[in-house]
C-alpha positions as CSV (number, residue, x, y, z in Angstrom):
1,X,17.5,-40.8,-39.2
2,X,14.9,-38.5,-40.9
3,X,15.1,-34.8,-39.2
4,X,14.1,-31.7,-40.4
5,X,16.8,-29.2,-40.6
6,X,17.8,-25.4,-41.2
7,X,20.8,-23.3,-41.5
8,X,22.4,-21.3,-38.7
9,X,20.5,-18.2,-40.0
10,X,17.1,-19.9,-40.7
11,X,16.9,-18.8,-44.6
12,X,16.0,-22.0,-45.3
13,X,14.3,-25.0,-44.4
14,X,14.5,-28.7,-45.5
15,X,13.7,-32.2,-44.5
16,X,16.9,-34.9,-44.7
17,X,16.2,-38.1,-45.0
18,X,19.6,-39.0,-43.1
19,X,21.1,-36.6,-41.1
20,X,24.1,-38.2,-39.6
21,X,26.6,-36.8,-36.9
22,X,30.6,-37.2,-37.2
23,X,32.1,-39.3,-34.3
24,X,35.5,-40.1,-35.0
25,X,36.5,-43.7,-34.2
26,X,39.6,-43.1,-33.6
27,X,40.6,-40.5,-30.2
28,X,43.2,-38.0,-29.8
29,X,46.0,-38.1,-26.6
30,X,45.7,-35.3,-24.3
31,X,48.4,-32.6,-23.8
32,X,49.9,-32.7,-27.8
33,X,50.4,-36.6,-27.2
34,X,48.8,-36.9,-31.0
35,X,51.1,-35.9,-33.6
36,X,49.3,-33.6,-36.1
37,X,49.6,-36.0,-39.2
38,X,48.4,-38.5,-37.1
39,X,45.1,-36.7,-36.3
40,X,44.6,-36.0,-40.3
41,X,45.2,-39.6,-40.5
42,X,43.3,-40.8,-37.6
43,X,39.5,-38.8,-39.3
44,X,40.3,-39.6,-42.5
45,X,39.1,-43.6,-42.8
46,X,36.0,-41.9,-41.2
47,X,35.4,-39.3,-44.2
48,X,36.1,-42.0,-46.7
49,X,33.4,-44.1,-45.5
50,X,30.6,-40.9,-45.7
51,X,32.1,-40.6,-49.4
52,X,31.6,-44.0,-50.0
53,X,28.3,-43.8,-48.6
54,X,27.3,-40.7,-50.5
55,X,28.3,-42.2,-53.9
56,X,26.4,-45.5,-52.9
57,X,23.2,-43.7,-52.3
58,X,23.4,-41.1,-55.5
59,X,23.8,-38.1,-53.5
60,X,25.9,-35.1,-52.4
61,X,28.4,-35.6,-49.0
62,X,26.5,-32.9,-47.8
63,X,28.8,-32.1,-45.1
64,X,27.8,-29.2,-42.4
65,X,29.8,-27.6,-39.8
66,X,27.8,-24.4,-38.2
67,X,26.3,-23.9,-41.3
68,X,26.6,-20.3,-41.2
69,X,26.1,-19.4,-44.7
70,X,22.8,-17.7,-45.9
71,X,23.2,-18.8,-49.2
72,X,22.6,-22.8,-50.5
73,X,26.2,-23.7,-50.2
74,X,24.9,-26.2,-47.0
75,X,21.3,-28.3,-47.0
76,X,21.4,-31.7,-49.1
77,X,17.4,-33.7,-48.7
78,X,19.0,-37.1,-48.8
79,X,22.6,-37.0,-46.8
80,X,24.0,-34.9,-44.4
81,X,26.8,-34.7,-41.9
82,X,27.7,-32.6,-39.2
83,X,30.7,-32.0,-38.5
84,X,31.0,-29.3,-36.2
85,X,32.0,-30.0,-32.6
86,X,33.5,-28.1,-29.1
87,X,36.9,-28.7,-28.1
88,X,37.1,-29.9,-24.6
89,X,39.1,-29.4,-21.2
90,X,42.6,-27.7,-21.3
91,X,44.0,-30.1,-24.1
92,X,42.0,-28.0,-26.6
93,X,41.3,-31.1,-28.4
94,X,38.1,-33.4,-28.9
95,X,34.9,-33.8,-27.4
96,X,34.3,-37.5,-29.0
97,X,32.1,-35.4,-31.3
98,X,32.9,-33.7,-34.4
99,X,35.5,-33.2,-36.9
100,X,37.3,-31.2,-34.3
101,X,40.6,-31.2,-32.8
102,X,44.3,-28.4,-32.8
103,X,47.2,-30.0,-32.1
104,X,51.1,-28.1,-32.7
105,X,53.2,-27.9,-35.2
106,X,56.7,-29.3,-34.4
107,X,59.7,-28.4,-35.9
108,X,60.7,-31.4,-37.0
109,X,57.1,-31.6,-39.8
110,X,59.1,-28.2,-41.7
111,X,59.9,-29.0,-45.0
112,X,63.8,-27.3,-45.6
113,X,62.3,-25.0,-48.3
114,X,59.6,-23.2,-46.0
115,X,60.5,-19.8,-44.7
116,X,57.7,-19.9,-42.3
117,X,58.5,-20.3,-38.4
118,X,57.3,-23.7,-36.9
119,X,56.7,-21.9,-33.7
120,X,53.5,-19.9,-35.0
121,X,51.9,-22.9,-37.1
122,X,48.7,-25.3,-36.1
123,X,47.6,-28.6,-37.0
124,X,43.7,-27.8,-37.3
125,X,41.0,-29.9,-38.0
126,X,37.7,-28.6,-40.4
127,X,34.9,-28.8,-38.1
128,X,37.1,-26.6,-35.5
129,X,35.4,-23.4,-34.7
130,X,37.6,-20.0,-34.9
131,X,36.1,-19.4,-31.5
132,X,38.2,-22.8,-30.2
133,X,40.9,-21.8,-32.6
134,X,41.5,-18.3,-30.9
135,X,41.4,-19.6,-27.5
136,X,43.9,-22.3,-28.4
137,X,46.0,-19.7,-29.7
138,X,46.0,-17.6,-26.7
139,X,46.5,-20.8,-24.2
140,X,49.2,-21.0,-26.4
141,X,50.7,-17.3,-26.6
142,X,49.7,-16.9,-29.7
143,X,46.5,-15.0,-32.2
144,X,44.8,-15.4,-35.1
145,X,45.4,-12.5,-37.7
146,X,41.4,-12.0,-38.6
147,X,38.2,-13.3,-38.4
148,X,34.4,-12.3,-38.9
149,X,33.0,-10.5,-36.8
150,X,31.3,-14.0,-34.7
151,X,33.6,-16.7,-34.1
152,X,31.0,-19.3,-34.9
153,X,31.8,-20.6,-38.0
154,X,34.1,-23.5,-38.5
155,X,37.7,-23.1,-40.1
156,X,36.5,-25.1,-43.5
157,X,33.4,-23.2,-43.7
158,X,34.7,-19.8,-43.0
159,X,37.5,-20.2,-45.6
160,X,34.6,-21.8,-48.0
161,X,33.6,-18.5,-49.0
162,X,36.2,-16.0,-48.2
163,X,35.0,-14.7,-44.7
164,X,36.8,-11.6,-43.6
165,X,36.9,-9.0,-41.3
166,X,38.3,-5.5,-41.5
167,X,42.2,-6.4,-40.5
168,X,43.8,-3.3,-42.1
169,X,46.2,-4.3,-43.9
170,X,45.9,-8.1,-44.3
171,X,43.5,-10.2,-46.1
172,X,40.8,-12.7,-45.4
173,X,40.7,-15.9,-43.2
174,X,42.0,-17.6,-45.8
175,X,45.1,-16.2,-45.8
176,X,45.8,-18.3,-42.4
177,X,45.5,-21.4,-44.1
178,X,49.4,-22.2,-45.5
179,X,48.1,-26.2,-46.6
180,X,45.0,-27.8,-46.7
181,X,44.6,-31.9,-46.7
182,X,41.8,-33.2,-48.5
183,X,39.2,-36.1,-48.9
184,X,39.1,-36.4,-52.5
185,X,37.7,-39.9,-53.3
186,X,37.1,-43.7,-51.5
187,X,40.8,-44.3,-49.8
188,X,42.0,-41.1,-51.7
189,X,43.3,-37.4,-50.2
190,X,45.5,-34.8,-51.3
191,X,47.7,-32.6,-49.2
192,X,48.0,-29.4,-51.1
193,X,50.3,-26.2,-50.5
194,X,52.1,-23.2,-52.1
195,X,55.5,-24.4,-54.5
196,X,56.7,-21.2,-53.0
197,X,56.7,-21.7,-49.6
198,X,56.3,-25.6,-49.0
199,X,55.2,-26.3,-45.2
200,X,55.3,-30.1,-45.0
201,X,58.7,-32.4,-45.2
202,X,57.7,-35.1,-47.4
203,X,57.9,-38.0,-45.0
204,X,55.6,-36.4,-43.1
205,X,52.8,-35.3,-45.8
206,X,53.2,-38.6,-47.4
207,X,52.5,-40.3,-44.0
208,X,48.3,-39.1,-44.3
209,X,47.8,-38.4,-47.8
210,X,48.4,-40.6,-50.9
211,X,49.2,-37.2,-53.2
212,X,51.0,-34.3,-52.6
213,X,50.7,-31.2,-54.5
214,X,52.9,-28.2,-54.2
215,X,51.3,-25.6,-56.7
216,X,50.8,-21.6,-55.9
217,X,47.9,-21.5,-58.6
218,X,46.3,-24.7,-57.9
219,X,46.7,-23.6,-53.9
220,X,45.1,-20.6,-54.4
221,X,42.3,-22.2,-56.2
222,X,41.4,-25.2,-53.5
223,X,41.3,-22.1,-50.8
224,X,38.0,-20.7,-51.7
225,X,36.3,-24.1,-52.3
226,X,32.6,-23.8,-52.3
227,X,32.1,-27.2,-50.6
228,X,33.4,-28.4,-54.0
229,X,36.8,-29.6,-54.1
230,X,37.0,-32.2,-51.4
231,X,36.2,-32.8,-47.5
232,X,38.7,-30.6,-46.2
233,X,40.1,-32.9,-43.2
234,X,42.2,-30.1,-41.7
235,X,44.7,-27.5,-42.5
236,X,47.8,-26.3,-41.3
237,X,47.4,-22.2,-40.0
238,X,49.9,-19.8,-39.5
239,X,48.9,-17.5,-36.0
240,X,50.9,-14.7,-34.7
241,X,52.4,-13.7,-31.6
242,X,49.8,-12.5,-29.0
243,X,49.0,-9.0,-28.6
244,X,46.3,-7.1,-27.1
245,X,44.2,-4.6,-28.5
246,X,43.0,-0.7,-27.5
247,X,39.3,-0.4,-28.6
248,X,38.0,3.0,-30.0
249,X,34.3,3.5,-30.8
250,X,33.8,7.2,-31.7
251,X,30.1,7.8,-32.5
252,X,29.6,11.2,-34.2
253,X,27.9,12.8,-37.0
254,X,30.2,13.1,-39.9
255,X,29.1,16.4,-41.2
256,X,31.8,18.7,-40.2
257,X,34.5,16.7,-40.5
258,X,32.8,14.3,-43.7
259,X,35.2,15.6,-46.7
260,X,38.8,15.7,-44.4
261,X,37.7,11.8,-43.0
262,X,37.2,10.8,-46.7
263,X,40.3,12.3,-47.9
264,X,41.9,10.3,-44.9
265,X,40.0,7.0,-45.7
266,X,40.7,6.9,-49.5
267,X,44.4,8.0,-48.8
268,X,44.9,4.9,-46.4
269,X,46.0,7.1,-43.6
270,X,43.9,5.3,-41.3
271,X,46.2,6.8,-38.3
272,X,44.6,10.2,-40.2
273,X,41.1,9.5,-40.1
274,X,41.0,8.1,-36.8
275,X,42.6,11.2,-35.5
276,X,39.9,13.6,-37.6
277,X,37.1,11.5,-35.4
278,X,39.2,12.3,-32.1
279,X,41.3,9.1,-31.4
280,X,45.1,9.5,-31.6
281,X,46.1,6.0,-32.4
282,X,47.3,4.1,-35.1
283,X,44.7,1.4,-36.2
284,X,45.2,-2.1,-37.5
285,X,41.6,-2.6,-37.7
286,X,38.8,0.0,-39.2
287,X,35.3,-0.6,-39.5
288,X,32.5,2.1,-40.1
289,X,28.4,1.8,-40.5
290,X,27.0,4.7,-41.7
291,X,22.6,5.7,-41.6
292,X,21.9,5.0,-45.1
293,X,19.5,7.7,-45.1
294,X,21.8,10.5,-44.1
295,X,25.3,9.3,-43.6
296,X,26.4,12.9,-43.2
297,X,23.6,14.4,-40.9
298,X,22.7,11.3,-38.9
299,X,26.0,9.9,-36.1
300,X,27.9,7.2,-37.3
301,X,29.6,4.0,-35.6
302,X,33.3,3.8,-35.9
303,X,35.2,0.9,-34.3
304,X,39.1,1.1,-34.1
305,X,41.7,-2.0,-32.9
306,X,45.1,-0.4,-32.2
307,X,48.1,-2.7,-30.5
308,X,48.7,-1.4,-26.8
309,X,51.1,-2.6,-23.8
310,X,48.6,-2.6,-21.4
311,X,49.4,-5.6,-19.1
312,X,46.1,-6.7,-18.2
313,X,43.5,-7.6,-20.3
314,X,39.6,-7.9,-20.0
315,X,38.0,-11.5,-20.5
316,X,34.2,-9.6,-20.0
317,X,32.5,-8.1,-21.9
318,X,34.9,-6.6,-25.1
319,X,32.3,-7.2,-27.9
320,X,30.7,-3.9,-29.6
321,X,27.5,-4.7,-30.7
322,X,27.3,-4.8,-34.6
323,X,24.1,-4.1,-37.0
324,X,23.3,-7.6,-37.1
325,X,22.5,-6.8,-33.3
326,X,20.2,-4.3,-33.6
327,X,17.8,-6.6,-35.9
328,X,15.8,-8.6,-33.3
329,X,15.6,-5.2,-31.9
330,X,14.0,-4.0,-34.6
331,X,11.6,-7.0,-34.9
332,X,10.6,-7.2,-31.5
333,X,9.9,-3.5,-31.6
334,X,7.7,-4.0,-34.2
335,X,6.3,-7.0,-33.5
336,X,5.1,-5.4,-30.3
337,X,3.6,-2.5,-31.8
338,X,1.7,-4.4,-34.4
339,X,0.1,-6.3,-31.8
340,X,-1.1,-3.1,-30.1
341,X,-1.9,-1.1,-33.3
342,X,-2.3,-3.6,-36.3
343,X,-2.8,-0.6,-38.7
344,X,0.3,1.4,-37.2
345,X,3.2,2.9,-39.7
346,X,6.2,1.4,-38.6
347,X,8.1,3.6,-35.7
348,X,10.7,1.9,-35.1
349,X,14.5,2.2,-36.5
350,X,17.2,0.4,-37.3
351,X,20.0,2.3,-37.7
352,X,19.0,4.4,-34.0
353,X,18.4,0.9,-32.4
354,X,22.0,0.2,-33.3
355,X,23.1,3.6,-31.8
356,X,21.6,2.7,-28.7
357,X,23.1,-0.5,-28.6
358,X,26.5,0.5,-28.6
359,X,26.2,3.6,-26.5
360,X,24.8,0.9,-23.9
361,X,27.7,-1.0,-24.6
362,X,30.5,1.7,-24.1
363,X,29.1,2.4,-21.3
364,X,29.1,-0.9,-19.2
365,X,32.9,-0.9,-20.1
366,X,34.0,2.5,-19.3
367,X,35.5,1.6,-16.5
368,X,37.2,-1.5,-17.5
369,X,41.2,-1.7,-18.7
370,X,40.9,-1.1,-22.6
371,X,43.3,-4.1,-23.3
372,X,41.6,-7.2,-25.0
373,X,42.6,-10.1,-26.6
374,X,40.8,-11.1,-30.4
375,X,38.9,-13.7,-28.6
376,X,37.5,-11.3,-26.2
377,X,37.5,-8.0,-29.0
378,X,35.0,-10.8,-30.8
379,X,33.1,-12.8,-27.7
380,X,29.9,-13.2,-29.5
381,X,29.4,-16.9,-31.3
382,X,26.0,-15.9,-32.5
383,X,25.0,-13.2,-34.8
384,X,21.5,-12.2,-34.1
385,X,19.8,-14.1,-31.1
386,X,17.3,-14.9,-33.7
387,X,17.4,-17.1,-36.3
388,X,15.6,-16.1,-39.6
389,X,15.1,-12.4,-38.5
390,X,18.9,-11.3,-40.3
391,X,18.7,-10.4,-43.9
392,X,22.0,-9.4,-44.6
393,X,23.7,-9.1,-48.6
394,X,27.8,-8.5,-49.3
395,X,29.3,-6.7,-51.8
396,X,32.9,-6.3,-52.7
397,X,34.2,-3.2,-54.5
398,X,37.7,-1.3,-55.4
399,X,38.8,0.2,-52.7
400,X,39.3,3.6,-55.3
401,X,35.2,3.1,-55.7
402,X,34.4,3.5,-51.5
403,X,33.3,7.3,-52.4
404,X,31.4,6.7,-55.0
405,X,29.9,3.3,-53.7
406,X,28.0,5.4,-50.8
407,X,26.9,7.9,-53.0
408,X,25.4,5.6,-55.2
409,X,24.0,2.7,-52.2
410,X,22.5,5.9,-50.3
411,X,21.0,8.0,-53.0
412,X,19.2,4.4,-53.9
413,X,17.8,4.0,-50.9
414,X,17.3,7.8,-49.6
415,X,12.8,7.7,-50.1
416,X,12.8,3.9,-49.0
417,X,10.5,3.7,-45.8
418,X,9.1,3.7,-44.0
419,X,10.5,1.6,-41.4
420,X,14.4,2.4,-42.0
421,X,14.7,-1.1,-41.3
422,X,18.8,-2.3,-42.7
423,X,22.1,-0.3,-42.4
424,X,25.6,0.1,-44.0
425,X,28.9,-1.6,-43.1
426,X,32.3,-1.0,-44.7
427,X,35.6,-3.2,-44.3
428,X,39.1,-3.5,-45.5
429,X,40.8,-5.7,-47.3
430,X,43.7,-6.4,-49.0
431,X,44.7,-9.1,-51.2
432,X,42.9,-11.7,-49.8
433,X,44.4,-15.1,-50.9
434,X,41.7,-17.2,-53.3
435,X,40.7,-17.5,-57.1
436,X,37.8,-17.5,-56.2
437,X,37.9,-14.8,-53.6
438,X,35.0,-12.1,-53.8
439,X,37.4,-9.8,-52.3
440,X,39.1,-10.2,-55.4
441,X,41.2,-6.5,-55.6
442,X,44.5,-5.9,-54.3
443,X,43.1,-3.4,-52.0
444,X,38.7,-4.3,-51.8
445,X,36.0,-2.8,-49.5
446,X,33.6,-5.5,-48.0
447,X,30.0,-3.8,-48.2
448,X,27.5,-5.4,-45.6
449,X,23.6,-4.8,-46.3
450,X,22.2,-5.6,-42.5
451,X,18.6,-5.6,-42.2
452,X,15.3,-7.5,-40.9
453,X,14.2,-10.6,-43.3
454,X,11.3,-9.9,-44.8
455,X,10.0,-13.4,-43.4
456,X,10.3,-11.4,-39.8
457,X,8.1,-9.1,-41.7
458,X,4.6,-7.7,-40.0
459,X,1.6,-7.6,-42.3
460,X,1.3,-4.2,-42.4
461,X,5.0,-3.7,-43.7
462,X,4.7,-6.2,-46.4
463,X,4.2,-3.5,-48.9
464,X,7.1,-1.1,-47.8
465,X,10.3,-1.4,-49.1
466,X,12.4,-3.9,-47.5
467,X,15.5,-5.2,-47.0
468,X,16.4,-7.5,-49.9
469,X,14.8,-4.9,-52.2
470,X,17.4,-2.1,-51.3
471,X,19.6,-4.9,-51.5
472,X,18.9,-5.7,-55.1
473,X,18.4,-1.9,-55.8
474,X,21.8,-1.5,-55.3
475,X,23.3,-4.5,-57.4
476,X,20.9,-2.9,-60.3
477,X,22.6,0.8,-59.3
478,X,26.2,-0.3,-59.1
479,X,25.3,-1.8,-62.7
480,X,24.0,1.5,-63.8
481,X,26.3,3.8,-62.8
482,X,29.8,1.2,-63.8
483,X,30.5,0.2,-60.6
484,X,32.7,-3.2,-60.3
485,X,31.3,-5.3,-57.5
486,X,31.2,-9.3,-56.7
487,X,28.9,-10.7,-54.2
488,X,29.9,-12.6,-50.9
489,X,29.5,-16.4,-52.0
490,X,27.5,-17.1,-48.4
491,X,25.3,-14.1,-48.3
492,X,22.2,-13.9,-50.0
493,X,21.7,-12.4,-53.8
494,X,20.9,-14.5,-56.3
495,X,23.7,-13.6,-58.6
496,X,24.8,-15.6,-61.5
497,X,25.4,-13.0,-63.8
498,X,27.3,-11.2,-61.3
499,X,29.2,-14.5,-60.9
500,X,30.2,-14.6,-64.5
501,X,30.9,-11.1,-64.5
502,X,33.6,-11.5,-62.0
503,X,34.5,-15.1,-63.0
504,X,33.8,-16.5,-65.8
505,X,32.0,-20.0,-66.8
506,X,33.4,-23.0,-65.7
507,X,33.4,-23.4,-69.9
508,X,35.8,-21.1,-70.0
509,X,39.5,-22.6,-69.7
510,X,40.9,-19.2,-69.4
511,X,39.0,-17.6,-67.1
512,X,39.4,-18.1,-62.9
513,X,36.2,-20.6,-62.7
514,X,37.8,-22.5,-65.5
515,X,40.7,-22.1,-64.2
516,X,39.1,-23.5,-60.5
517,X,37.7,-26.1,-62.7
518,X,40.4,-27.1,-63.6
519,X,41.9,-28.2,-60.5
520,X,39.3,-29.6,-59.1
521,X,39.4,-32.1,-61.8
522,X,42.9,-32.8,-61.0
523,X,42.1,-33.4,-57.1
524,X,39.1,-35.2,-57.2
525,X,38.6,-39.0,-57.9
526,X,35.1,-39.8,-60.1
527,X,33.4,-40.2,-57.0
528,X,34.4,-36.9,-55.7
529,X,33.4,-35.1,-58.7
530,X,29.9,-36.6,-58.4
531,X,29.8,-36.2,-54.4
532,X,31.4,-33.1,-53.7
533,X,28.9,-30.4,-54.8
534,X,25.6,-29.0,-53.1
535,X,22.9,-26.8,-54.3
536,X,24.9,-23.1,-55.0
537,X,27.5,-25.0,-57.4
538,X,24.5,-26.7,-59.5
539,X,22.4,-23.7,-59.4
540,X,25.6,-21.2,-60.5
541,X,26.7,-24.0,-62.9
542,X,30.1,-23.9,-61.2
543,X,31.6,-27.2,-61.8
């Protein structure tokens, strides 16, 4: 049926002739009555069919799960299929809707080579949510490692593009994913994982897929997939034990302490620079966002995750708000004072909106235990409230560059204005799993651009400088001044050059895209090859 259709974030807009919605024929048992390889097996005549389907009609699978990237990796005119889906009741399985389901690992699926503990491993379908994943985990005493900031996205679409958060430490959500089983062609899928540390016993990987491959390189190329190298069906991820979490939010201006917190930061003593911004704790999560138009004179946000043994923990509220928050703020600000001054300079701002925010937030919870689980540290499934009002752009740098990466982002944008409508973000990473990981340095920084969207633009800031300008600014900067960057594969930039920069051509055997090429040639069947792309991998020339 003909619909018309947008991403999560409203940056784009189409019409699709058939928009189609996953309902698996064949149901789950309740209460882990469905083995794991039997819930791979149980989706997968479903997925061949859409493939054969696709292929029949001279289009792309187009498959869509929240749809949560900015960028063209989702939106096919002709075909599409949603995926995405709840988890319902206490079995943490299946609504009858969605390529959704988690069932557990049992020891018995461990193949004798794996060093990994069947205890802490999930049978997860694609279209699962992290938010369902994380609640499974808990009913089940156990965590993810990391996640975004919202628990949205699917699992196949959040490890699509390399989504992180700031896990000190640890990498990106891909690193979760120890196998991934994949739709590669009409009656054909692949069950791929690490030579190194197999995860499957034969019989039992054999039992859903028709091919097996045990391959480190070719593993870590299938991770960060681009929609590209198959339906991915489901994975097996490796959680950890439950803990909860001690949230810290200092908010200061980081003028008198600015050169010692640095020192700290760039040293890795993150124990150090927490304590410089007056939290004794030792950290295994960082994140900081920083005025862009005076990090030093104007107060910072800091937000700190350190283990505690608090035995009670708060379900409500443990979300801080993030930039992202701030925008329809800003907008709606705006908006109301264009109405009542149509010729007004733009008042409000961005980066003090944010302030606001999470002072308002801190202080609802004051008196609340400070003991939260992930799911609760990250409650919020939405990033904005309003669709099409977020512009928001992600860089990755060496972490050895952080210094000189704000220098160079804020003395590009110091005389933009008016408006002071985005503001800066800065996570950790390190060495997040993925050839084609944009977090691609053994130790990276994630740089996040949140702003308004120029489309949530009034009239009389049309002319100012925007958003995606200072976004673009800084890619020509970092250029400039030598700086090594890659761009988030879901955010927005349009970025080929920086592509091939970090990359290479898919012409190139030796480079990581030929290299990604490479296998994905060896996993997919013809009709794969001609299904599985979408508008990013023909725009970028990726495969």
């Amino acid at each position: 049926m003909s619909e018309v259709w947008n991403n999560y974030h409203g940056t784009h807009m189409i019409e699709v002739f058939d928009q189609r919605r996953f309902n698996p024929k064949g149901k789950l048992q309740p209460d882990g009555k469905t083995k794991g390889q039997e819930m791979f097996a149980l989706s997968s005549a479903d997925l061949f069919a859409h493939l054969r389907l696709a292929d029949a009609s001279g289009t792309y699978c187009g498959l869509i799960g929240k749809a949560w990237s900015f960028s063209m990796l989702t939106g096919n005119t002709k075909l599409q299929l949603e995926c995405g889906g709840k988890l319902a009741g206490e079995s943490h399985l299946e609504d009858n809707s969605g390529l959704v389901g988690i069932v557990p690992f049992r020891p018995g699926e461990l193949h004798a080579a794996s060093q990994l503990r069947p205890g802490l491993l999930a049978w997860v379908r694609g279209g699962t949510t992290m938010r369902a994943l994380a609640l499974w985990a808990e009913a089940h005493n156990l965590s993810i490692s990391t996640s975004g900031d919202q628990l949205g996205p699917s699992l196949a679409g959040a490890i699509a593009t390399g989504t992180h958060g700031s896990r000190l430490g640890y990498g990106a959500l891909q690193n979760m994913v120890r196998g991934l089983h994949l739709i590669t062609g009409d009656g054909h899928s692949v069950w791929i994982e690490r030579a190194s540390n197999p995860v499957l016993a034969d019989t039992v990987a054999t039992s859903f897929a028709d091919k097996v491959i045990r391959d480190d390189r070719k593993f870590a190329d299938a991770l960060v997939h681009l929609g590209a190298m198959g339906i991915v069906n489901g994975a097996i991820v490796e959680l950890e034990p439950l803990r909860l979490f001690q949230k810290n939010v200092p908010i200061l201006r980081l003028a008198p302490m600015w050169d010692d917190w640095l020192k700290a930061v760039r040293a890795r003593d993150f124990a150090r620079a927490a304590k410089i911004l007056g939290c004794d704790i030792s950290p295994i999560f960082y994140e900081f966002s920083l005025n862009p138009f005076d990090p030093k004179g104007e107060e910072s946000v800091h937000i700190f995750y350190s283990p505690t043994t608090a035995l009670i923990d708060t379900e409500v509220p443990g979300r801080t708000p993030r930039p992202a928050d701030a925008v329809i703020q800003y907008v709606l600000q705006q908006t109301q004072l264009g109405m009542l001054e149509p010729d007004a300079a733009p008042a409000a701002d961005l980066p003090a909106i944010y302030i606001g925010l999470v002072r308002k937030a801190l202080e609802d919870e004051a008196s609340l235990p400070n003991a939260r689980k992930w799911s609760v540290l990250h409650s919020s499934d939405q990033a904005t409230g309003g669709p099409g009002m977020l512009y928001n752009a992600g860089f990755a740098i060496p972490f050895g560059e952080l210094s000189r990466a704000i220098d160079i982002m804020c003395d590009t944008v110091k005389d933009m204005g008016p408006g002071r409508q985005f503001i800066f973000t800065y996570r950790f990473v390190t060495g997040a799993a993925g050839t084609l990981a944009h977090l691609r340095w053994p130790e990276s920084v994630a740089v996040e651009l949140d702003g308004a969207s120029p489309a949530a633009l009034l009239p009389y800031q049309i002319g100012a400088p925007n958003s995606l300008q200072a976004a673009k600014a800084i890619q020509d900067a970092f250029h400039r001044r030598g700086l090594p960057f890659a761009m988030h594969w879901g955010k927005l930039g349009n970025a080929p050059a920086i592509v091939k920069e970090n990359f290479g051509s898919a012409a190139e055997a030796a480079s990581s895209l030929g290299q990604w090429n490479k296998t994905r040639d060896a996993l997919l069947q013809p009709e794969g090859k001609r299904t599985m792309r979408n508008q990013l991998v023909d725009n970028y020339d990726l495969a």
